[in-house]
C-alpha positions as CSV (number, residue, x, y, z in Angstrom):
1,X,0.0,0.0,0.0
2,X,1.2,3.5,-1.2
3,X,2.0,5.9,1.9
4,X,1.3,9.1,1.9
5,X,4.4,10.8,3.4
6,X,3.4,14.3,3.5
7,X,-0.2,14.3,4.2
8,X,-1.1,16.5,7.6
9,X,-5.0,15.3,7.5
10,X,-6.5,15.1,10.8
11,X,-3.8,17.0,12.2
12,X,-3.9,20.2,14.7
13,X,-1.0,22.2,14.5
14,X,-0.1,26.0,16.3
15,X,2.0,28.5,14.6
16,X,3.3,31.1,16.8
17,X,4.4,34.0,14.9
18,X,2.1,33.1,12.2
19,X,0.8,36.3,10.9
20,X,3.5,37.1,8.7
21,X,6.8,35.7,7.2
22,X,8.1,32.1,7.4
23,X,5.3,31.5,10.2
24,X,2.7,32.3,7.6
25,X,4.4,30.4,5.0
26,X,4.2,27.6,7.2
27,X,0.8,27.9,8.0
28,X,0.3,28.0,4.6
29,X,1.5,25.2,3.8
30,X,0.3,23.2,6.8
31,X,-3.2,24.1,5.6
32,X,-2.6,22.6,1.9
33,X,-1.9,19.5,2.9
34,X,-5.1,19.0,5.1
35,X,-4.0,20.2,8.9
36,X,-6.1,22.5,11.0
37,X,-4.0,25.5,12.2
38,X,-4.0,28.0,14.8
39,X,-1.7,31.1,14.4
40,X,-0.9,33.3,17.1
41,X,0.6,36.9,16.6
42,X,0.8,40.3,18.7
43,X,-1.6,42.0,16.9
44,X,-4.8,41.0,17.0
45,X,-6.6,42.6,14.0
46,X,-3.5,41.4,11.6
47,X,-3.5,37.8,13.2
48,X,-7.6,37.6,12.4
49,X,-7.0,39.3,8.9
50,X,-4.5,36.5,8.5
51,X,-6.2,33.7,9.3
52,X,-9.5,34.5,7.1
53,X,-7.3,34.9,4.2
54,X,-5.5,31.4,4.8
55,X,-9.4,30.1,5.0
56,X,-10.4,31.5,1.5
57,X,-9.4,28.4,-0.5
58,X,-11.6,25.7,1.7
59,X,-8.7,25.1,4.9
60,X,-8.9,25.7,8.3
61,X,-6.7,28.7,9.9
62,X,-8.0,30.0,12.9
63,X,-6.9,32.9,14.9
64,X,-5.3,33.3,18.6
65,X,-3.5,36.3,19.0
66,X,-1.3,36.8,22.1
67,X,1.6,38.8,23.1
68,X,3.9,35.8,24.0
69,X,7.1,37.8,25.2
70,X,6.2,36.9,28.8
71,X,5.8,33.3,30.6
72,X,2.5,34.9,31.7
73,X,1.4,35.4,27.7
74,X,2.8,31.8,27.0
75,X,0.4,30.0,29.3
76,X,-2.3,32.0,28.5
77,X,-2.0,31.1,24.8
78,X,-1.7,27.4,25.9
79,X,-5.2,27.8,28.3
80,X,-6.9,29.5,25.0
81,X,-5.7,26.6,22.9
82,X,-6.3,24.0,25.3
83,X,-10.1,25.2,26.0
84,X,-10.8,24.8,22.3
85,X,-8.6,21.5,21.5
86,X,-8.4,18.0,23.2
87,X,-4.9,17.7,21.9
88,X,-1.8,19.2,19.4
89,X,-0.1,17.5,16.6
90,X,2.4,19.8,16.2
91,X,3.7,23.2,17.5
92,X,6.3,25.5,15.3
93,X,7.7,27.5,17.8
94,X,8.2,30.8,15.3
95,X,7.7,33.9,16.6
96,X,11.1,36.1,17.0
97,X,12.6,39.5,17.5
98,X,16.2,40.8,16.4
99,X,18.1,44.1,18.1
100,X,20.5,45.5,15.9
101,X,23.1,47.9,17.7
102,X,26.8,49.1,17.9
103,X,28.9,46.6,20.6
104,X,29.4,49.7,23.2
105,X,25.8,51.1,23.3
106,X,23.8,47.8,23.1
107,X,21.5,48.2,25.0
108,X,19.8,45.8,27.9
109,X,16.2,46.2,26.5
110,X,17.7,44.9,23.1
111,X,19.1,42.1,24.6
112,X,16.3,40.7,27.0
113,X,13.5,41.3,24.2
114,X,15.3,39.3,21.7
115,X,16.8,36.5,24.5
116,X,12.9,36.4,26.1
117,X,11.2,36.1,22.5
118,X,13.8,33.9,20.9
119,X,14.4,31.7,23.4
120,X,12.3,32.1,26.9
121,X,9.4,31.4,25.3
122,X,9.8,28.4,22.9
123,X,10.8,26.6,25.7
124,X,8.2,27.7,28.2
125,X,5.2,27.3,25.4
126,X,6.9,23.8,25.3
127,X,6.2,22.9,28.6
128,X,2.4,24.5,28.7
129,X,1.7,22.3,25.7
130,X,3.4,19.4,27.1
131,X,0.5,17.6,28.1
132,X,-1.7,18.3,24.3
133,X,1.2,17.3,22.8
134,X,1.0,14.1,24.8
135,X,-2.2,13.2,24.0
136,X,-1.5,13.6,20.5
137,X,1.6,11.4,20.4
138,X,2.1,7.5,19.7
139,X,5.0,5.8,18.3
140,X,3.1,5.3,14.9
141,X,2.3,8.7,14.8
142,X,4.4,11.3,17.0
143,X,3.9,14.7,17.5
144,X,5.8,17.2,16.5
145,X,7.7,20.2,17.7
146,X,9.6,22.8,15.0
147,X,11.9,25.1,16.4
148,X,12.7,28.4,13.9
149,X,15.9,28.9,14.9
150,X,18.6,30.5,12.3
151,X,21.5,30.8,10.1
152,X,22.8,33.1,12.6
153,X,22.8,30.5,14.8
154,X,25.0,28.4,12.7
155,X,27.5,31.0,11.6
156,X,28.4,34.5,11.9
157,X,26.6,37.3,10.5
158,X,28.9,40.6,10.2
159,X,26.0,42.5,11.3
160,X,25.6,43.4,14.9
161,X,22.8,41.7,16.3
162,X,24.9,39.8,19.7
163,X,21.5,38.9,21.2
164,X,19.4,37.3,18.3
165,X,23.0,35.6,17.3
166,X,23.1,33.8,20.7
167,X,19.4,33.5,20.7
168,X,19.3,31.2,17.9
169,X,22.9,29.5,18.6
170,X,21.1,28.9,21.8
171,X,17.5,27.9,20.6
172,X,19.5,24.9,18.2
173,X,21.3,23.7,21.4
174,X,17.9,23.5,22.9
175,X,16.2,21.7,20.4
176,X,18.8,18.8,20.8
177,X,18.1,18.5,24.4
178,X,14.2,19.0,24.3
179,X,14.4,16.6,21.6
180,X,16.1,14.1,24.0
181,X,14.0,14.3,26.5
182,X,10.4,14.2,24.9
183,X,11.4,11.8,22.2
184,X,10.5,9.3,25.2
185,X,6.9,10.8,25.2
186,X,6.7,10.5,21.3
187,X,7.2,13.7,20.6
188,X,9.8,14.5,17.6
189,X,11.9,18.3,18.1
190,X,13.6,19.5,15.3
191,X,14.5,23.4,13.8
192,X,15.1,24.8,10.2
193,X,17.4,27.2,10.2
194,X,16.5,29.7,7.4
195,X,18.8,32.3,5.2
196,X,17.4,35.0,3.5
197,X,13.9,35.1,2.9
198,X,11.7,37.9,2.2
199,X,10.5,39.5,5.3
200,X,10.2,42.4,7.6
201,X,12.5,40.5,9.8
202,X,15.0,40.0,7.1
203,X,14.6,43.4,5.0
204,X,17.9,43.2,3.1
205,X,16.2,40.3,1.4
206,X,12.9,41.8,1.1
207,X,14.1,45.4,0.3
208,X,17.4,44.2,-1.8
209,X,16.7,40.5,-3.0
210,X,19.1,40.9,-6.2
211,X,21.9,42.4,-4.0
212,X,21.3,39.9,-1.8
213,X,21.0,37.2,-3.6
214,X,24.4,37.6,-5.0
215,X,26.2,36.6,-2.0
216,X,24.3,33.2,-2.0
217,X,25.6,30.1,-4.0
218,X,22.0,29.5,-5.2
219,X,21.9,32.6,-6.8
220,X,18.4,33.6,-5.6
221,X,17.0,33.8,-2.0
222,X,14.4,31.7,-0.5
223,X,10.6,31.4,-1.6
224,X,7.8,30.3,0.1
225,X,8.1,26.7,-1.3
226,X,11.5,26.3,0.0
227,X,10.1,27.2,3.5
228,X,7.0,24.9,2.9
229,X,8.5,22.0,1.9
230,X,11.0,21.8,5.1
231,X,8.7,22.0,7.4
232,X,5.7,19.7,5.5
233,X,8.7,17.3,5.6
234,X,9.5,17.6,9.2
235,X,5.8,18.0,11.0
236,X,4.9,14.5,8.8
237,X,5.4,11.3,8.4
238,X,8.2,11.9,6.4
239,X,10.6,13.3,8.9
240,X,9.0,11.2,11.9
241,X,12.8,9.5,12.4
242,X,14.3,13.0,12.1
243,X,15.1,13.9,16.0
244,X,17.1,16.7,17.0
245,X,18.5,17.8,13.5
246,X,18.5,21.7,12.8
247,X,18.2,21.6,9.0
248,X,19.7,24.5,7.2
249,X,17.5,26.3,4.5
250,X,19.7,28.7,2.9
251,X,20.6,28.1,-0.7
252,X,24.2,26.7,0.9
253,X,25.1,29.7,2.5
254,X,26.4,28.3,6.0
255,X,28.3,25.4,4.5
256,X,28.9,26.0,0.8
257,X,32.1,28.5,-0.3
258,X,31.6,30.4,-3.6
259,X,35.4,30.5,-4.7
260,X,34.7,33.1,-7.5
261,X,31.9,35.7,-8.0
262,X,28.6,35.8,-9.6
263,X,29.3,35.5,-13.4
């Protein structure tokens, strides 16, 4: 009998972060191969804008907006969910901040937003959905947690943004040892660590694509399919045996060397 690897039917994923940018790419996606989805974002009016438009086409997105820069926020989001659903199939951990400054006036506010956002939450929305995630999981069919970490967190960026560099350096070293320890609950952690992909995060890309896309061995930066088909692969069956793996999504810019320039 034929499986169907990449199929999300039946399945009730939250997107934090999901508004906008690779979270609503992954949403996206999520909902065009059959999954229910919740997204969560700051803003509510955007996040329930968002959502309606991701339901046009006959899916499922539904809207939670919450500020989730506090442990306070993060359990609140998990009591919302949790009144509404029995159980969660899979979480993608995406929402994010970055602090851009000089090394000798970086400032303390720049470096606990990004630190709290980036990494303070994941794992604290990790815990509150511990028990849906749980009830979701078997060893036929585990659930999943996706951790948007970074290529920053794989290698240095010139720029200086200390805090969302440690962030996600930190946020992949967490991912291996969450994954280690709920892999005995059935419950699969991995990342994807993006390059450049259009977004108000990443505005060189969005602003400067062809400039930016220079300096990248593909040639191009990242579209939404690029972004969709890592994580399809990871929250399905497909990548049910892939356990505490960050996987790179970056046209080969963290490991590939161009050794002349663009012709």
């Amino acid at each position: 009998m034929a499986l169907d690897l990449f199929s999300l039917e039946g399945r009730v994923a939250l997107v934090t972060g999901g508004s906008r940018g690779l979270g609503k790419m992954i949403a996206a996606a999520f909902i065009a191969q059959g999954a229910k989805v919740y997204i969560s974002s700051r803003k509510a009016d955007v996040c329930d804008a968002v959502a309606a438009e991701l339901s046009r086409d006959g899916g499922t997105c539904l809207s939670l907006p919450q500020d989730i820069s506090t442990v306070e926020g993060v359990q609140t989001l998990a009591k919302r969910l949790a009144a509404l659903e029995p159980q969660l199939d899979i979480l993608v951990n995406n929402a994010g901040a970055a602090w851009g400054a000089d090394f000798d006036v970086f400032p303390e506010s720049g470096w606990d937003k990004v630190m709290d956002l980036n990494l303070k939450s994941p794992f604290f929305l990790t815990q509150a959905l511990h028990g849906m995630l749980k009830a979701a999981a078997s060893p036929e069919r585990p659930a999943k947690i996706i951790n948007i970490a970074s290529v920053d967190g794989l290698r240095i960026n010139p720029t200086e943004t200390y805090s969302y560099h440690a962030s996600k350096s930190a946020l992949i070293y967490l991912t291996r040892r969450l994954a280690a320890r709920l892999i005995t609950d059935h419950i699969v952690v991995s990342a994807i660590a993006p390059g450049a992909f259009a977004s108000e995060m990443n505005r060189a890309a969005r602003d400067d694509g062809a400039a930016v896309a220079a300096r990248i061995p593909a040639r191009r930066i990242g579209v939404d399919a690029d972004m969709a088909g890592t994580a399809i692969y990871l929250a399905s069956r497909a990548g049910d045996y892939v356990v505490g793996d960050t996987i790179a999504v970056d046209g080969g810019i963290t490991y590939a060397n161009l050794t002349e320039g663009p012709s």
